[in-house]
C-alpha positions as CSV (number, residue, x, y, z in Angstrom):
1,X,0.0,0.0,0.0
2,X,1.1,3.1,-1.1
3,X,1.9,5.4,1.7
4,X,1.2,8.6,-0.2
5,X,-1.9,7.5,-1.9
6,X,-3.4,6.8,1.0
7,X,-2.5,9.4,3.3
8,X,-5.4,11.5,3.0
9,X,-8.2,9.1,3.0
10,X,-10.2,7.7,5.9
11,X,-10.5,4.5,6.2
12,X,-13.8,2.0,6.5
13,X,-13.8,-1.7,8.3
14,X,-16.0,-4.3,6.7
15,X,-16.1,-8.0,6.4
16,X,-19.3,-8.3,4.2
17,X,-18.2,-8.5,1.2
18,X,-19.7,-10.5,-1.5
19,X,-18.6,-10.6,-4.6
20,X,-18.1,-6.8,-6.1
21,X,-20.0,-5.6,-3.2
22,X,-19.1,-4.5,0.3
23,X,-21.7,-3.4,2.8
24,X,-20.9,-1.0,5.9
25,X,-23.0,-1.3,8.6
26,X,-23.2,0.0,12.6
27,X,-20.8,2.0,13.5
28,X,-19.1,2.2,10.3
29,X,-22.2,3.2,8.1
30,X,-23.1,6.1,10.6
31,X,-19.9,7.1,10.8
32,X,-20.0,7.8,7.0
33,X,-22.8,8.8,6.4
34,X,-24.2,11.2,9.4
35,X,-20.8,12.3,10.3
36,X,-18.8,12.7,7.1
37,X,-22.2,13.3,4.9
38,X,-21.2,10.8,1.9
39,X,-24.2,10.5,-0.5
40,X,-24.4,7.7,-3.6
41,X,-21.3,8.0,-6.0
42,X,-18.8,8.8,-3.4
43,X,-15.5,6.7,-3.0
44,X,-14.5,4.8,-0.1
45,X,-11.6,3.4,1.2
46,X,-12.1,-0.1,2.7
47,X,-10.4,-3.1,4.3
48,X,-11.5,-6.3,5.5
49,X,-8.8,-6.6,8.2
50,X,-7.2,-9.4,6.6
51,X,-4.7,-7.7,4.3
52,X,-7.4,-6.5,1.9
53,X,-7.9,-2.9,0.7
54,X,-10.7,-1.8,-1.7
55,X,-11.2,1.1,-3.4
56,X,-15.2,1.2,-3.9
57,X,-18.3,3.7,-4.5
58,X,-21.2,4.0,-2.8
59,X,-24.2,2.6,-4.6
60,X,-27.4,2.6,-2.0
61,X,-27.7,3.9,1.5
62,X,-30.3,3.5,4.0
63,X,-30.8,4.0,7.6
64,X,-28.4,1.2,8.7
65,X,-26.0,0.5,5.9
66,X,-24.3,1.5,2.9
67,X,-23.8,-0.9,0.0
68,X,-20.8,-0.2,-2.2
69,X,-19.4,-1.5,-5.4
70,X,-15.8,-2.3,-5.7
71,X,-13.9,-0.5,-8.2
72,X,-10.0,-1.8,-7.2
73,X,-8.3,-4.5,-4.5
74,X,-5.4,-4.9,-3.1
75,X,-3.6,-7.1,-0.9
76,X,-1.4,-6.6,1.2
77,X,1.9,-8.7,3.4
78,X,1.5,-8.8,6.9
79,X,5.8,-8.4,7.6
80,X,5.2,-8.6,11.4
81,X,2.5,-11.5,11.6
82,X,5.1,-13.6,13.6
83,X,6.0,-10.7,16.4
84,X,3.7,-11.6,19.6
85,X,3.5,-8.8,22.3
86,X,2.8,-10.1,25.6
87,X,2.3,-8.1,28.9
88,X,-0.1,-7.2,31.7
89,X,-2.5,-4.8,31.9
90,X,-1.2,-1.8,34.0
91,X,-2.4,0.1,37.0
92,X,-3.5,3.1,34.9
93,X,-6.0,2.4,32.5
94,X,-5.4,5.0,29.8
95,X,-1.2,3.9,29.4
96,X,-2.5,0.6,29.3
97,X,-4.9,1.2,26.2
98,X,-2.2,3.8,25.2
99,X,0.9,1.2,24.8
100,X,-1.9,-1.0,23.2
101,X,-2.9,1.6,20.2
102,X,0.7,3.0,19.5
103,X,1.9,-0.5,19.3
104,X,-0.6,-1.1,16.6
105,X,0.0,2.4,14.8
106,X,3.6,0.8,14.8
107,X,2.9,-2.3,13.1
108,X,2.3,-5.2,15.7
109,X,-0.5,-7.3,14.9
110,X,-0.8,-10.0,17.8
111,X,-1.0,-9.4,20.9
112,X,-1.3,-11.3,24.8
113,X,-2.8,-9.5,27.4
114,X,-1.8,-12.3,30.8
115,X,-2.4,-11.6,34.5
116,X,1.0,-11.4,36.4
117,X,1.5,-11.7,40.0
118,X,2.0,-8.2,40.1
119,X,-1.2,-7.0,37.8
120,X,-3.2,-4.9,40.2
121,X,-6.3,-4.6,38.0
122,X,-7.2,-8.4,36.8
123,X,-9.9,-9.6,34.1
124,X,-10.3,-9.1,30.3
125,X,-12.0,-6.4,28.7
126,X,-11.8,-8.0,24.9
127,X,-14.1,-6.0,23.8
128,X,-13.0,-2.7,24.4
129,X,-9.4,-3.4,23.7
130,X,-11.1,-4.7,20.3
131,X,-12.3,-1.6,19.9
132,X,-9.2,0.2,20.3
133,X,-7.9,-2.1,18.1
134,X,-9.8,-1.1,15.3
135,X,-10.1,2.2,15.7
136,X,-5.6,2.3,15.8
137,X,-5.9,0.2,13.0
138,X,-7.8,2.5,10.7
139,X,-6.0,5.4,11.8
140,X,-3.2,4.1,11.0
141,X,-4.1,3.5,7.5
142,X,-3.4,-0.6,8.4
143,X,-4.8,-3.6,7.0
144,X,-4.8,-6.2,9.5
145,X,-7.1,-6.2,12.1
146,X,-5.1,-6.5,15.4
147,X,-5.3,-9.7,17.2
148,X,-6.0,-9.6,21.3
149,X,-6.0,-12.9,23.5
150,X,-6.1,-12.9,27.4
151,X,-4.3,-15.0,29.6
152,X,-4.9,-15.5,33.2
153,X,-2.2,-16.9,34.3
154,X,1.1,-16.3,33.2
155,X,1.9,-19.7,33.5
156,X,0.6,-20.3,30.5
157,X,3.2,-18.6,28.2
158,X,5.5,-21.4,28.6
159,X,3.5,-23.6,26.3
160,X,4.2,-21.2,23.6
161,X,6.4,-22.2,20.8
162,X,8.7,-20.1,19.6
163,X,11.4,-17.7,20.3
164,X,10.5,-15.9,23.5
165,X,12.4,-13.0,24.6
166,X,12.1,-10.6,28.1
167,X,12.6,-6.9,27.9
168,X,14.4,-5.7,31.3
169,X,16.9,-3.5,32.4
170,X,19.5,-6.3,33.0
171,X,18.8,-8.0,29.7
172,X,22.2,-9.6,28.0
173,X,22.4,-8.0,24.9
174,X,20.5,-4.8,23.0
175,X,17.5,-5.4,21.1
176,X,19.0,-3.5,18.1
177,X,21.7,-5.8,17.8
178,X,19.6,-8.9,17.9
179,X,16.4,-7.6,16.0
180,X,19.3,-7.4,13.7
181,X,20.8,-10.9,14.5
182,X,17.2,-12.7,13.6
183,X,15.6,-9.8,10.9
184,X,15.7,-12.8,8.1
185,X,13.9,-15.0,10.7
186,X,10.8,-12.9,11.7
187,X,9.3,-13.7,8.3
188,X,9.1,-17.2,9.2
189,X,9.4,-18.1,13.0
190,X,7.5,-16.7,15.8
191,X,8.9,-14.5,18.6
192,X,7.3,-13.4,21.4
193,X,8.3,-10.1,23.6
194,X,7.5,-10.4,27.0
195,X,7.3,-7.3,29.2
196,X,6.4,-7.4,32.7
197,X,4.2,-5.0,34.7
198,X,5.0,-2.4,36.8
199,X,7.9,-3.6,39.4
200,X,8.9,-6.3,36.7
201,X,8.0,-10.1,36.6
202,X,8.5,-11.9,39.7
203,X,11.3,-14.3,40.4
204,X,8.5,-17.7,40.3
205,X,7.7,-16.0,36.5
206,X,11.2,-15.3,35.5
207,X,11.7,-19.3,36.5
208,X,8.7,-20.6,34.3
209,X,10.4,-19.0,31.3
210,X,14.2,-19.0,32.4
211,X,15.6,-20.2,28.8
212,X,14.0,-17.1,27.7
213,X,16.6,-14.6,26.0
214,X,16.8,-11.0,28.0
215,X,16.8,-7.9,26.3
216,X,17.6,-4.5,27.0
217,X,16.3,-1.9,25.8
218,X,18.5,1.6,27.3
219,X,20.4,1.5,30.9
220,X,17.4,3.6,31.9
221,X,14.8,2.6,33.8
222,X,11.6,2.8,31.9
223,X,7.9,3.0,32.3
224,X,6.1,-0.2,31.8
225,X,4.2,1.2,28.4
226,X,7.5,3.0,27.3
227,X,9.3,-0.5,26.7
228,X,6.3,-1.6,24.7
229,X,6.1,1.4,22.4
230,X,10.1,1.2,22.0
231,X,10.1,-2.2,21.0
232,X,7.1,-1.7,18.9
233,X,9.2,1.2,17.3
234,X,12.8,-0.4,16.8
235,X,10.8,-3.2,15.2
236,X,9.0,-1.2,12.9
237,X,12.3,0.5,11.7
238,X,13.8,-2.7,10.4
């Protein structure tokens, strides 16, 4: 997808798609047509979250939906489909949801949200962050709809397979110099970037997943949902 070309559009989210035609509905639909005031014959830009992009016009609108015919696709390569984000949610709600969007703006497209023994505020709330999700994701002129699983225990990230890798202050090595190590593996193995919450992972976690690699970020000591939108950023810079 053409940077340029699309940087002045806005973006629609649809998944009913038949054919030529694509149909907005809910939020989307009201969106464009009480907010931005499109009428029949306008363009829209749309994408089905799964790499797709269509360029389309608007053929019928009623109260609820807007049917449009598609005039050009695209597909698009998800680079960053095997980078996992794991970590916590945080004390503050709005850094939480914050390291969450940016990270999407960035580029990362999977993402686990686990309880740690140092969470304070436990549970899922999938369908906001799905929200967010979206909303990051068109904004960010994107074309993969973010992916967002809960874990509550943290336990369960030693099941994973795959390259898993901690981001702490002591880590062995920089993550520049391995993102730079691995960049020809990221297209076809899986690595997962653990952060921990505020006050780090506990000693029991750091066990479960002791043949993890440790990364460091700077000698600095950062804020929980600075690490994840540093990360997020040195990756997206490959």
């Amino acid at each position: 997808m053409e940077q340029e070309y699309l940087s002045d559009i806005e973006l629609y989210y649809s998944q009913k798609i038949s054919g030529d035609n694509i149909e907005l509905s809910g939020d989307e639909s009201k969106h464009a047509a009480r907010v931005m005031r499109h009428i029949i014959g306008d363009k829209l830009h749309v994408t089905d979250g799964q790499g797709n992009y269509f360029q389309t016009l608007i053929s019928e609108i009623s109260d609820n939906s807007i049917s449009a015919r598609i005039q050009n696709r695209k597909n698009y390569k998800n680079d960053l489909e095997n980078i996992i984000f794991c970590f916590p949610r945080l004390k503050s709600n709005d850094r939480f949801e914050f390291e969450i969007e940016k990270s999407i703006e960035l580029g990362i497209t999977n993402f686990v949200i686990f309880n740690s023994s140092r969470t304070i505020p436990k549970g899922e709330k999938l369908e906001r962050w799905n929200k967010i999700a979206l909303a990051a994701m068109k904004q960010s002129l994107r074309t993969y709809l973010p992916n967002i699983k809960y874990l509550n225990s943290f336990e369960k990230i030693k099941s994973f397979e795959g390259n898993k890798i901690i981001l702490e202050q002591k880590g062995n090595d920089s993550i520049i110099n391995f993102l730079r190590l691995v960049k020809d593996k990221l297209l076809s193995e899986k690595f997962y970037f653990i952060f921990g919450p505020e006050g780090g992972l506990s000693q029991n976690e750091l066990n479960l997943i002791s043949d993890c690699k440790k990364l460091t970020l700077t000698p600095n000591r950062l804020r929980a949902e600075t690490a994840v939108i540093a990360t997020a950023t040195v990756i997206s810079l490959l």
